[in-house]
C-alpha positions as CSV (number, residue, x, y, z in Angstrom):
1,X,23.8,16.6,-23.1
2,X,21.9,17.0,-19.7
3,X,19.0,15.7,-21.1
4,X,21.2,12.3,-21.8
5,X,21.7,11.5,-18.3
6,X,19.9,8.9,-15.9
7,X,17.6,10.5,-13.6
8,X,18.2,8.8,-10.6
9,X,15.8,9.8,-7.4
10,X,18.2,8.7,-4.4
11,X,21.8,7.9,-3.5
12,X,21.6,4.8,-4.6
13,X,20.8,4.8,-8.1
14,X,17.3,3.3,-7.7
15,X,14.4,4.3,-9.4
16,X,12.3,4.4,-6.3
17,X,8.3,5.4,-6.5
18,X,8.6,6.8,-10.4
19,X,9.1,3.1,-11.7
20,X,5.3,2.6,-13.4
21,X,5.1,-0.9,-13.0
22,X,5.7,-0.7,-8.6
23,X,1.7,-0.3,-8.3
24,X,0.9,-3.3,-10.5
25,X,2.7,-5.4,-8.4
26,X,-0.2,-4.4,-5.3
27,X,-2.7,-4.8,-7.3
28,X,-1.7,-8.2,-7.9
29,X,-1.6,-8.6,-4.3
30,X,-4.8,-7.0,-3.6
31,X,-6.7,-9.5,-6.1
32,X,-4.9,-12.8,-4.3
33,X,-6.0,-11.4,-0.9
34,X,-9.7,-11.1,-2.5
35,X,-9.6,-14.5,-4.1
36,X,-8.8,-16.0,-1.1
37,X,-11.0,-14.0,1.1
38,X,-14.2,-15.3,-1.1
39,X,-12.7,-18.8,-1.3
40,X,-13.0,-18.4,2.6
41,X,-16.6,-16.9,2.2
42,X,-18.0,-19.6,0.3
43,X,-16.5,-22.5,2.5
44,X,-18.1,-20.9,5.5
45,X,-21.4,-20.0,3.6
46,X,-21.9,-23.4,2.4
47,X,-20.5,-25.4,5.6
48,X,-18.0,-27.0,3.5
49,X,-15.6,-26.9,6.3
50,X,-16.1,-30.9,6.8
51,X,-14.3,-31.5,3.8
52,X,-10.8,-31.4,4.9
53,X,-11.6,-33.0,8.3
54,X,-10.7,-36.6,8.2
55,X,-13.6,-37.9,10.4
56,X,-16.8,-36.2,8.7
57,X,-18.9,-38.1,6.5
58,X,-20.8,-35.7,3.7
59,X,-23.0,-36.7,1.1
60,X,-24.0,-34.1,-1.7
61,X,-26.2,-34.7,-4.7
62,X,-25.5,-33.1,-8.1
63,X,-27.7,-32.4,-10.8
64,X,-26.8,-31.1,-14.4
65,X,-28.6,-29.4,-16.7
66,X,-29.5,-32.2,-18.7
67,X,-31.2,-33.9,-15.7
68,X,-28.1,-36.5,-14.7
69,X,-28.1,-36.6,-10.8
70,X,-24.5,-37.7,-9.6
71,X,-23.6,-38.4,-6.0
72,X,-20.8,-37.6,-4.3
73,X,-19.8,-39.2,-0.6
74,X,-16.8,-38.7,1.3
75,X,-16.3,-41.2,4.1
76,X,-13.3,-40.3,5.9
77,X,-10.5,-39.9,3.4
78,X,-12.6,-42.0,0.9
79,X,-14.0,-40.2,-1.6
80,X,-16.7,-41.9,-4.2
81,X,-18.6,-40.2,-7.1
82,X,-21.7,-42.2,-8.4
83,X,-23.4,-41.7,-11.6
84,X,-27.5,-42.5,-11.4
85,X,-28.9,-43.7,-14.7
86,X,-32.4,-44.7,-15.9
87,X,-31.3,-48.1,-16.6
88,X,-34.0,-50.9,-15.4
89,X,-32.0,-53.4,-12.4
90,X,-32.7,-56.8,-13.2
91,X,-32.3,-59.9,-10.8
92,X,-33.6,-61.2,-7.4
93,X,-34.0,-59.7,-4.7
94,X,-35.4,-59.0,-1.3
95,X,-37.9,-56.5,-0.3
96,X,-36.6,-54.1,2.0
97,X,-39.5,-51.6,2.7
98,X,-41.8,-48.9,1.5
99,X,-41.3,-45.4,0.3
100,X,-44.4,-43.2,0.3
101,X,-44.2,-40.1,-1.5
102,X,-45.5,-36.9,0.7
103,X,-47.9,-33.9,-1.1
104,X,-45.1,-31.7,-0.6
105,X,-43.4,-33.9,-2.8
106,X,-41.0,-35.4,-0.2
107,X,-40.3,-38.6,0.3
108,X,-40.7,-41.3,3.3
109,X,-38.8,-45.1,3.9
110,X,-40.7,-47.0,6.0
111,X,-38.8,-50.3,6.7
112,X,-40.7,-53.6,7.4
């Protein structure tokens, strides 16, 4: 019949440091304290810390793999996503400048 009975480690009845599942719970703990640690990491790496103030103005530009270029501007709380297509623009217009393309391949607007 001994073998029947509860062990119990303290006065209280509790199970104390022999319940298995007590060191799950800090590794839990340990991985949300990483996650949020790299989230931190990146934001600082990258300078994204503009993004949650409500004065900055950001532009990024994002390319796919298949080539589509997307850009992304935040004005204040404003936030726009374009899409750039190879369509042809048709219409009138006026000419605003030139754009000269560099050796090293960048590229200069010279206005008139």
């Amino acid at each position: 019949m001994r073998y029947f009975k509860k062990r119990r480690n303290d006065r209280n009845g509790e199970f104390g440091e022999s319940d298995p599942l007590s060191g799950v719970a800090n590794l839990f703990d340990i991985g949300l304290v990483f996650i949020v640690g790299l989230i931190v990491t990146l934001f600082t790496a990258y300078h994204l810390q503009d993004l949650f103030s409500e004065k900055s103005e950001i532009t990024i530009v994002k390319k796919s793999k298949d080539q589509e270029m997307e850009i992304i501007t935040k004005k204040g709380k404003k936030i726009k996503a374009l899409k750039l297509t190879e369509e042809k623009a048709h219409g009138r217009g006026v000419r605003l400048g030139v754009a000269y393309k560099l050796e090293d391949g960048s590229m200069v607007y010279v206005p008139d």
